[in-house]
C-alpha positions as a Python dict, from the first residue, in 0.01 Angstrom:
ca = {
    (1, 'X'): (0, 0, 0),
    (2, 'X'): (254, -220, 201),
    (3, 'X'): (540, -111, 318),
    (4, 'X'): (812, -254, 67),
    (5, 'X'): (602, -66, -271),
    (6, 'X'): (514, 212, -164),
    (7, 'X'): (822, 513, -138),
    (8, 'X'): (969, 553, 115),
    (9, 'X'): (1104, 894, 117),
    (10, 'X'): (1185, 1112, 432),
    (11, 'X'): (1017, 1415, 406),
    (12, 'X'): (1037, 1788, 604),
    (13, 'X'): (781, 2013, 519),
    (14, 'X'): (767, 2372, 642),
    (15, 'X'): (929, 2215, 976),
    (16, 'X'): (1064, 2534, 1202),
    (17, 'X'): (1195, 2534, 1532),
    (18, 'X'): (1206, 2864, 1752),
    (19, 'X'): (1302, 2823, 2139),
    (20, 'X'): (1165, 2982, 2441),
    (21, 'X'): (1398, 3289, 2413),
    (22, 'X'): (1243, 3406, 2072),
    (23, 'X'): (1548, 3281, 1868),
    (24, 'X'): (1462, 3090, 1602),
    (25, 'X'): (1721, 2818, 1469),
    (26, 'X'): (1558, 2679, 1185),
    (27, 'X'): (1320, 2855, 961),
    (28, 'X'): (1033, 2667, 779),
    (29, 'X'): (1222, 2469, 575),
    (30, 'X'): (1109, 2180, 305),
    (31, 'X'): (1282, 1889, 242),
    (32, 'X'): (1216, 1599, 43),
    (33, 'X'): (1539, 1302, 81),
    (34, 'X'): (1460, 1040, -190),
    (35, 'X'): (1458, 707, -51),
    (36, 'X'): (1797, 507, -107),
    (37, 'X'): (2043, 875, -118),
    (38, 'X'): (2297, 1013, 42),
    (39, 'X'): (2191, 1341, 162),
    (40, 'X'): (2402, 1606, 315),
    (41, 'X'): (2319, 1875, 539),
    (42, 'X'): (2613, 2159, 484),
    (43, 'X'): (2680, 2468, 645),
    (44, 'X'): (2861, 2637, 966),
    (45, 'X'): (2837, 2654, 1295),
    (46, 'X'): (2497, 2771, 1451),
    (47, 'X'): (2347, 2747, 1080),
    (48, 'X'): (2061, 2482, 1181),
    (49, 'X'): (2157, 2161, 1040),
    (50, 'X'): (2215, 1964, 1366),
    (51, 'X'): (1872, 2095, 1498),
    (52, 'X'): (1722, 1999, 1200),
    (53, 'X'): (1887, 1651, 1184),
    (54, 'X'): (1786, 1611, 1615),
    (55, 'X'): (1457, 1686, 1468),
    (56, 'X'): (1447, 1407, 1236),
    (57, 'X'): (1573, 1201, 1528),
    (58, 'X'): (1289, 1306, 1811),
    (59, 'X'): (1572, 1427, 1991),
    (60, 'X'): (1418, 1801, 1928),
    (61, 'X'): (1060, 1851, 1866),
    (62, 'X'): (923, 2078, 1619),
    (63, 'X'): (789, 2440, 1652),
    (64, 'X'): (567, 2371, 1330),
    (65, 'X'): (532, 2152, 1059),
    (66, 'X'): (541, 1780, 980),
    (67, 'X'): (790, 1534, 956),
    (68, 'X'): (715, 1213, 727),
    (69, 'X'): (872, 908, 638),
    (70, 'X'): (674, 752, 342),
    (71, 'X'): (304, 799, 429),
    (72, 'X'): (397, 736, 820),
    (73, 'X'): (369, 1098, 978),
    (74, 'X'): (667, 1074, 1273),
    (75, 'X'): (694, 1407, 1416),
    (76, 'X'): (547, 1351, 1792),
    (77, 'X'): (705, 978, 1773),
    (78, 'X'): (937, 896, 2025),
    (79, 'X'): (1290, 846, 1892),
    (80, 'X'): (1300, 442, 1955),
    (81, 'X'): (953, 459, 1804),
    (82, 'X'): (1090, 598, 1481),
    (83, 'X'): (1262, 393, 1222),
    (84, 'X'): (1529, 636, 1183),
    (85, 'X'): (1886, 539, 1385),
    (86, 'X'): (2203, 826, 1468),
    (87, 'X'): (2550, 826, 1469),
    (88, 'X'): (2700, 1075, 1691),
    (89, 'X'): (3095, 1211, 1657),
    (90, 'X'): (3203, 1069, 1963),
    (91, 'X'): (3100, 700, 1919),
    (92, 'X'): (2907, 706, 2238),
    (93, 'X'): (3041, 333, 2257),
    (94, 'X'): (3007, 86, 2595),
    (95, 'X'): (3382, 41, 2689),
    (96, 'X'): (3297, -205, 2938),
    (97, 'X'): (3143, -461, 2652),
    (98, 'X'): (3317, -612, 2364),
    (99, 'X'): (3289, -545, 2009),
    (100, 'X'): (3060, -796, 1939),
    (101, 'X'): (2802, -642, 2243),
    (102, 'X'): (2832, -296, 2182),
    (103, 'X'): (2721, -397, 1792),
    (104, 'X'): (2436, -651, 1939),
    (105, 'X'): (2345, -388, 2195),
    (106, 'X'): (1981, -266, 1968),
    (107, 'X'): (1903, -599, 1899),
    (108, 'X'): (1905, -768, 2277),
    (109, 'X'): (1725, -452, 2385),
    (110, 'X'): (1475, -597, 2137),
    (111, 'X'): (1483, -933, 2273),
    (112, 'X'): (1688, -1058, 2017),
    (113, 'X'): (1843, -1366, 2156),
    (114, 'X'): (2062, -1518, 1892),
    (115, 'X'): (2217, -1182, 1722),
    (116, 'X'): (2600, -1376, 1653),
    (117, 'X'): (2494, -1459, 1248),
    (118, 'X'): (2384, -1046, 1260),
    (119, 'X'): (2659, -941, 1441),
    (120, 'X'): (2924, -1144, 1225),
    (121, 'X'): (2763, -974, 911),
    (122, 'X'): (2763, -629, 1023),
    (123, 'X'): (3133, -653, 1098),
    (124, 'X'): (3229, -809, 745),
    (125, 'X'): (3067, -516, 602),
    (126, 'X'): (3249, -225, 810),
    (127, 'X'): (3563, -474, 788),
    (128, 'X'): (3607, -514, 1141),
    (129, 'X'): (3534, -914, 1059),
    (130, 'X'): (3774, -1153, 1378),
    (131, 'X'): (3762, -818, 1629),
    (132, 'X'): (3424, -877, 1792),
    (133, 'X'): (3617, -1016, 2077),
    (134, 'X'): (3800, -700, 2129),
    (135, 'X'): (3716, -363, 2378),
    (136, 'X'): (3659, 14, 2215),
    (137, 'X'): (3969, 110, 2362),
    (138, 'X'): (4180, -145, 2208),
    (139, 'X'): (4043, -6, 1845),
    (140, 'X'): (4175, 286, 1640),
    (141, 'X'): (3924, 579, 1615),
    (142, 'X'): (3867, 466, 1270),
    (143, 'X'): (3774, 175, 1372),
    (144, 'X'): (3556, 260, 1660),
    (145, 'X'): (3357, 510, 1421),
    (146, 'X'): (3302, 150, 1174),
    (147, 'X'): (3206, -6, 1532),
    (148, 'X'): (2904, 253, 1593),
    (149, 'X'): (2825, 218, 1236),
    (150, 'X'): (2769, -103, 1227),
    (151, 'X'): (2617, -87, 1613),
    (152, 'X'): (2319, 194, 1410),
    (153, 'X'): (2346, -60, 1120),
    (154, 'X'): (2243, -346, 1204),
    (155, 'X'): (1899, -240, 1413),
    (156, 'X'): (1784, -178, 1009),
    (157, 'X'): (1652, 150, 1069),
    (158, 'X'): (1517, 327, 710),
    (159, 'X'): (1736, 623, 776),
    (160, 'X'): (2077, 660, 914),
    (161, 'X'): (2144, 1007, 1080),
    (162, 'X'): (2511, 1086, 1098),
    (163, 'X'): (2614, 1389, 1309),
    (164, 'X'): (2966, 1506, 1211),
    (165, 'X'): (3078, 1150, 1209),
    (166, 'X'): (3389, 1196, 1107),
    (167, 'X'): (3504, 1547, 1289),
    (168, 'X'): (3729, 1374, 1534),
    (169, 'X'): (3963, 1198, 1278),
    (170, 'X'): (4315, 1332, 1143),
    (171, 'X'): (4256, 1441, 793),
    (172, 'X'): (4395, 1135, 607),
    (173, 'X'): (4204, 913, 829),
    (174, 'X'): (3871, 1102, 742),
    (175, 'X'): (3936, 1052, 369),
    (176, 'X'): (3973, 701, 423),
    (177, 'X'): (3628, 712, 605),
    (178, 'X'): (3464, 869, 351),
    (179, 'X'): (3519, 631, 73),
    (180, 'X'): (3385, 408, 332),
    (181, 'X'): (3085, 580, 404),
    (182, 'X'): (3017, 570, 67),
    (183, 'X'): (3058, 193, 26),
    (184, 'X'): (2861, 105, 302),
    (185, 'X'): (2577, 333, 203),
    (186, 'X'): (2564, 177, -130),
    (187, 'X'): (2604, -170, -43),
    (188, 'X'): (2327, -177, 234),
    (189, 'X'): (2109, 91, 19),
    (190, 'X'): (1985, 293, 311),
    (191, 'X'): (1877, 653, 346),
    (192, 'X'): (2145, 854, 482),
    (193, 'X'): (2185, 1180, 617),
    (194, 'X'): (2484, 1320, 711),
    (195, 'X'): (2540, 1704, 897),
    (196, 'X'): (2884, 1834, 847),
    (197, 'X'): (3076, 2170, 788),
    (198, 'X'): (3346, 2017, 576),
    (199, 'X'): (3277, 2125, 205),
    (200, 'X'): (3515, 1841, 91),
    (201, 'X'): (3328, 1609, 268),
    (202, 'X'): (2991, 1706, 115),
    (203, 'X'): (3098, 1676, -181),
    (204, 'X'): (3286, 1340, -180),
    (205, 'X'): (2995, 1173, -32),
    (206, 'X'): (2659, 1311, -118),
    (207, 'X'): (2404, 1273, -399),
    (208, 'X'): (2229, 1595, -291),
    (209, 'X'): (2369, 1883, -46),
    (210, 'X'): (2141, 2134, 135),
    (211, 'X'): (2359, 2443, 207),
    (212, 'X'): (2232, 2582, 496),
    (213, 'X'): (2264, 2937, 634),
    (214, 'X'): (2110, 3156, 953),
    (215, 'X'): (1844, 2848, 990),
    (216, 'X'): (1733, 2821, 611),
    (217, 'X'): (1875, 2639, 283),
    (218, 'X'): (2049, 2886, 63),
    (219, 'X'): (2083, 2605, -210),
    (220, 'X'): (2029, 2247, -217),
    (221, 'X'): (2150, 2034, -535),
    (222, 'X'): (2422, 1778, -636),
    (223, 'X'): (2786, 1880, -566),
    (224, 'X'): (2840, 1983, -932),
    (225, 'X'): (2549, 2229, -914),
    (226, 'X'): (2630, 2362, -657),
    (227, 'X'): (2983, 2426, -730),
    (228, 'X'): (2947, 2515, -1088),
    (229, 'X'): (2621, 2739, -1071),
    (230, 'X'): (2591, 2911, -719),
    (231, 'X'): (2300, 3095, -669),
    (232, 'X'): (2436, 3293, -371),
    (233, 'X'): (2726, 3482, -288),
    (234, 'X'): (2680, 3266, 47),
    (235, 'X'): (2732, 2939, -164),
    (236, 'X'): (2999, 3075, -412),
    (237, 'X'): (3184, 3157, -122),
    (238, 'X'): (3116, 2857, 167),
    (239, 'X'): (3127, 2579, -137),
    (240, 'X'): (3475, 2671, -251),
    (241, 'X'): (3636, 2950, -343),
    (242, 'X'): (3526, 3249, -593),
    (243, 'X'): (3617, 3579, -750),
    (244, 'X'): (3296, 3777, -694),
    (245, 'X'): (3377, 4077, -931),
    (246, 'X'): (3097, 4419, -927),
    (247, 'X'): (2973, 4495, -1257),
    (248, 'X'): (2706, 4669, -1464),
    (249, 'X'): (2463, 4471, -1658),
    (250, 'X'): (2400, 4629, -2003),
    (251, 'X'): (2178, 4451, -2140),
    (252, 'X'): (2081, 4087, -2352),
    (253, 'X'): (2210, 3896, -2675),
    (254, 'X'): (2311, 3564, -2764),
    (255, 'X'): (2655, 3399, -2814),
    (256, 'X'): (2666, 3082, -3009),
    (257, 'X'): (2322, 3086, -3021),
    (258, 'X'): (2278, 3076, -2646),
    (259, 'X'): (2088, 3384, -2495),
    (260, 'X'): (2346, 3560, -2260),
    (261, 'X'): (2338, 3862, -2012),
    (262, 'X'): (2626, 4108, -2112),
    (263, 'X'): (2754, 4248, -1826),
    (264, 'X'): (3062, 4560, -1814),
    (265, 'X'): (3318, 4502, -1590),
    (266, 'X'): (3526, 4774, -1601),
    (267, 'X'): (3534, 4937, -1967),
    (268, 'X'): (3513, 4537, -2091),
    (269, 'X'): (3221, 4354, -2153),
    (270, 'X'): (3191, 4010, -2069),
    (271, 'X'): (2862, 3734, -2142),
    (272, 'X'): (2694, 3508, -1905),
    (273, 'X'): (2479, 3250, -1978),
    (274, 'X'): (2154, 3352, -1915),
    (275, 'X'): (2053, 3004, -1707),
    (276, 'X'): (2380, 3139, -1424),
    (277, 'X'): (2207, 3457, -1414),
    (278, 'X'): (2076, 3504, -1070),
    (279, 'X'): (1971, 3870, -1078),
    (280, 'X'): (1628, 3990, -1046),
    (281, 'X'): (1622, 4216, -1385),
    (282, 'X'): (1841, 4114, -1669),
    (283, 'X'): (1867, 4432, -1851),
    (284, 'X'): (2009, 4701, -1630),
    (285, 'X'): (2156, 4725, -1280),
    (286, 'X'): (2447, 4601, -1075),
    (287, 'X'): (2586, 4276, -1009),
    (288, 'X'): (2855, 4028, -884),
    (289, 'X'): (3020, 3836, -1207),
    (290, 'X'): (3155, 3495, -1034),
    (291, 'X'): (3474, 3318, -1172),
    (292, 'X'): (3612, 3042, -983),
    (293, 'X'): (3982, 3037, -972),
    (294, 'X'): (4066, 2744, -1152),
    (295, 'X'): (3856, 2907, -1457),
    (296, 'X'): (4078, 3203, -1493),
    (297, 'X'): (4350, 3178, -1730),
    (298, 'X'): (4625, 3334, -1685),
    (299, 'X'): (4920, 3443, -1936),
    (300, 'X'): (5217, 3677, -1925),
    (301, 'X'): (5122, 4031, -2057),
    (302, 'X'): (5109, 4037, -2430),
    (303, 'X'): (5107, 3700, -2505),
    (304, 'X'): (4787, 3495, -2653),
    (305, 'X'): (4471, 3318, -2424),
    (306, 'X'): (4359, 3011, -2618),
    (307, 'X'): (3975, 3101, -2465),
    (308, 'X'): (3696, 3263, -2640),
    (309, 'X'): (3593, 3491, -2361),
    (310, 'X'): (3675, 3858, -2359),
    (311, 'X'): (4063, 3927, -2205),
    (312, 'X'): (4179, 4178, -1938),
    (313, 'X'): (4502, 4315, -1961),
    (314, 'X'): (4708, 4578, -1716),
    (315, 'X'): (4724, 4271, -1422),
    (316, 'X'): (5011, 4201, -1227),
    (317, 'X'): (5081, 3912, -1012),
    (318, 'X'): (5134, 4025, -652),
    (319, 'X'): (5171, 3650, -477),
    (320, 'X'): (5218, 3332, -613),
    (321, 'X'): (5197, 3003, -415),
    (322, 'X'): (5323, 2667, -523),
    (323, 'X'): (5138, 2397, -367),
    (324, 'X'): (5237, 2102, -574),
    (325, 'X'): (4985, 1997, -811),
    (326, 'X'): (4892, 2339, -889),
    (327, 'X'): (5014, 2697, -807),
    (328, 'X'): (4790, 2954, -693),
    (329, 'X'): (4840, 3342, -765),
    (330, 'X'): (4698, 3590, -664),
    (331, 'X'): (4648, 3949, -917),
    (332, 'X'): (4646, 4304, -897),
    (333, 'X'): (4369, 4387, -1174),
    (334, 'X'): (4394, 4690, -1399),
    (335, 'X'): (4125, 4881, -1187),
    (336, 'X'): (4304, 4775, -801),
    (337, 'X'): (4051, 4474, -739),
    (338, 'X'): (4276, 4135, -627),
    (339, 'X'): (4164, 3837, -811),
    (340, 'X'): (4268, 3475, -775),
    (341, 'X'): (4354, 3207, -1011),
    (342, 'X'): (4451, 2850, -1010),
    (343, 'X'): (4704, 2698, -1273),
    (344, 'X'): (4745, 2333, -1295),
    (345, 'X'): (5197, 2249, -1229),
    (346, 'X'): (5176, 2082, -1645),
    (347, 'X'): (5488, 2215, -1658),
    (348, 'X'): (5436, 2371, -2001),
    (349, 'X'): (5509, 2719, -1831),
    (350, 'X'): (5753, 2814, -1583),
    (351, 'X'): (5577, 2979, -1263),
    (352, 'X'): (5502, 3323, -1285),
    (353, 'X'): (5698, 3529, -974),
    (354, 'X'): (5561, 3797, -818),
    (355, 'X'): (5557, 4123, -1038),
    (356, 'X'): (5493, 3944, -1345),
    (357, 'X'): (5281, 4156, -1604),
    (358, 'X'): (4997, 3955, -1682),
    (359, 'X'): (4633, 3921, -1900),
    (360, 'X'): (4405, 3696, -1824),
    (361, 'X'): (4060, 3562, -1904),
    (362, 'X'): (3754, 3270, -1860),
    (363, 'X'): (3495, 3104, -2053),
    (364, 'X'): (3204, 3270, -2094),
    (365, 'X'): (3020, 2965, -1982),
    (366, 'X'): (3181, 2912, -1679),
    (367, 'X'): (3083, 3259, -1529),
    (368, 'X'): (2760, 3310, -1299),
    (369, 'X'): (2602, 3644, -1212),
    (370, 'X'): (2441, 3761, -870),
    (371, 'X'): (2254, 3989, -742),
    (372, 'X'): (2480, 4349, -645),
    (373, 'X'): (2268, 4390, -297),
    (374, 'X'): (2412, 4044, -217),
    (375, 'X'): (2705, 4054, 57),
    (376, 'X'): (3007, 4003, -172),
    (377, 'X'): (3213, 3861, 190),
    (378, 'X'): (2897, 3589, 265),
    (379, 'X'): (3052, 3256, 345),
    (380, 'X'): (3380, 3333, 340),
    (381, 'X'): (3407, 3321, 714),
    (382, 'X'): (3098, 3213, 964),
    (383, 'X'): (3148, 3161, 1314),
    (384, 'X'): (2883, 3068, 1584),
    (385, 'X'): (2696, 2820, 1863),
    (386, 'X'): (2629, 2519, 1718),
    (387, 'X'): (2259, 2481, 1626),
}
């Protein structure tokens, strides 16, 4: 099968790596990144996505397993051997050359001896088209990041590797760069895969996210998956924010004709859907019941929730913050527990202050349920070496 028909999909499977002092940084871990996608590799320092990315490069070399792209097996390959190109955070870009030779720089190794026409392209399509004459330092670092993009680019490798790319940008800049990102990956159709820590990020730009965690992948889906239907407390908490609220599960039923776990959270009972229950046994035990913020709804005491799920009253709003678009407040439930919730500024109801008797409530579909002997802090804050 030639080279263009058959897939060509990078694949990872049970690849580990363990170093010489008995700490291992990633555990077996299996990977398939469809040919063509944008694939992310999520999680926080030390978690084992930039070992598993140098990995993919040759820059590391595997404990175990087997590292494939299509039917070509690359693990032992040297890195210029593989088809497979990186993009680091800091450029790593010649100052003494030009624009136009730090882009051509892959191809003359090659022997390349006409690159301009190449060279021309690759800077119309990271829209650095009339700088080529220029030096790194004269660019933005914006620019400079489109300059080693288009320097990994243009070599045609079958999958671009981008460490933290964007990490040393200001914050609007970064945005910018991701909607970039995304166009160039789509336009030129390559197999990307990007390590980062930024959840935003993640999210903005890839078709499939592996959330990593202590050297293995908690959960690996698209971003709405993810978000919507964590299977971790590690994920509910890392991707986003989330009430993670111990209850009792009491048993099965259905609502609407959907089969639901019913689950008592403090004298009320409340349903999940039984497809965002991630507990071992379904009819008895503990559990986490997960609410994002932006699901709860909040109202002042006594007054109606226009949402089918089953109400708490006895709350009290203890902080409220107003951060434009929406406010966020934060609530004393009936039993002590804090919550938080989300309200869009619509302007339909004045802010609630601080000391504000309150009810509030979800949609039983937008719940998920984990397992009780989960840690309900996972995620929430991670510190460590980079690995």
């Amino acid at each position: 099968m030639s080279q263009a028909s058959e897939h060509r999909d990078l694949r990872l499977a049970e690849v580990e790596k363990t170093y010489g002092n008995g700490f291992t940084a990633v555990h077996p871990l299996d990977l398939v990144v469809p040919q063509g996608s944008f694939f992310a590799l999520l999680g926080p320092s030390g978690c084992g996505k930039t070992t598993t990315l140098r990995m993919i490069a040759g820059l590391e070399t595997p404990t175990a397993g087997r590292i494939s792209i299509g039917a070509n097996d690359i693990t032992y390959d040297k890195p210029y051997r593989r088809p497979v190109n990186t993009v680091f955070q800091n450029y790593a870009l010649f100052p003494h050359l030009s624009i136009a030779d730090n882009v051509a720089f892959g191809l003359k190794q090659r022997g390349v001896k006409r690159p301009q026409a190449q060279v021309a392209a690759m800077l119309d399509l990271v829209e650095l088209e009339g700088q080529g004459g220029k030096r790194p330092q004269q660019l933005s670092g914006g620019q400079q990041q489109r300059v080693a993009l288009a320097r990994a680019l243009i070599n045609q490798p079958e999958v671009l590797l981008l460490d933290e790319p964007l990490g040393a940008l200001d914050l609007k800049l970064r945005r910018a760069m991701q909607l970039e990102l995304k166009r160039i990956q789509t336009e030129v159709g390559l197999t990307f895969v990007h390590v980062t820590h930024d959840q935003e990020e993640a999210m903005t730009l890839a078709d499939t996210i592996a959330v990593m965690s202590a050297g293995r992948v908690e959960q690996m889906g698209t971003p709405a998956e993810l978000y919507e239907n964590p299977r971790t407390t590690f994920v509910a908490n890392f991707l986003g924010q989330s009430n993670l609220i111990r209850g009792r599960i009491v048993g099965e039923d259905t609502l609407a004709g959907a089969p639901v776990v019913k689950v008592d959270m403090q004298g009320t009972v409340v349903s999940i859907r039984r497809e965002r229950a991630h507990v071992r046994q379904l009819s008895a035990g503990a559990g986490w019941v997960g609410i994002r913020p932006e699901k709860v709804v909040v109202a002042p005491a006594g007054e109606p929730i226009d949402v089918p799920g089953a109400a708490f009253t006895g709350g009290t709003v203890v902080d409220t913050s107003f951060i434009g678009v929406s406010t966020q407040y934060v609530i004393r439930t009936a039993w002590g527990e804090e919550i938080a919730a989300f309200e869009q500024n619509t302007g339909a109801r004045a802010v609630l202050a601080p000391g504000t008797a309150v009810d509030f409530s979800w949609r039983p579909e937008f719940a998920f349920l984990l397992d009780a002997d989960q840690d309900a802090s996972a995620g929430i804050s991670v510190e460590g070496e980079e690995a």
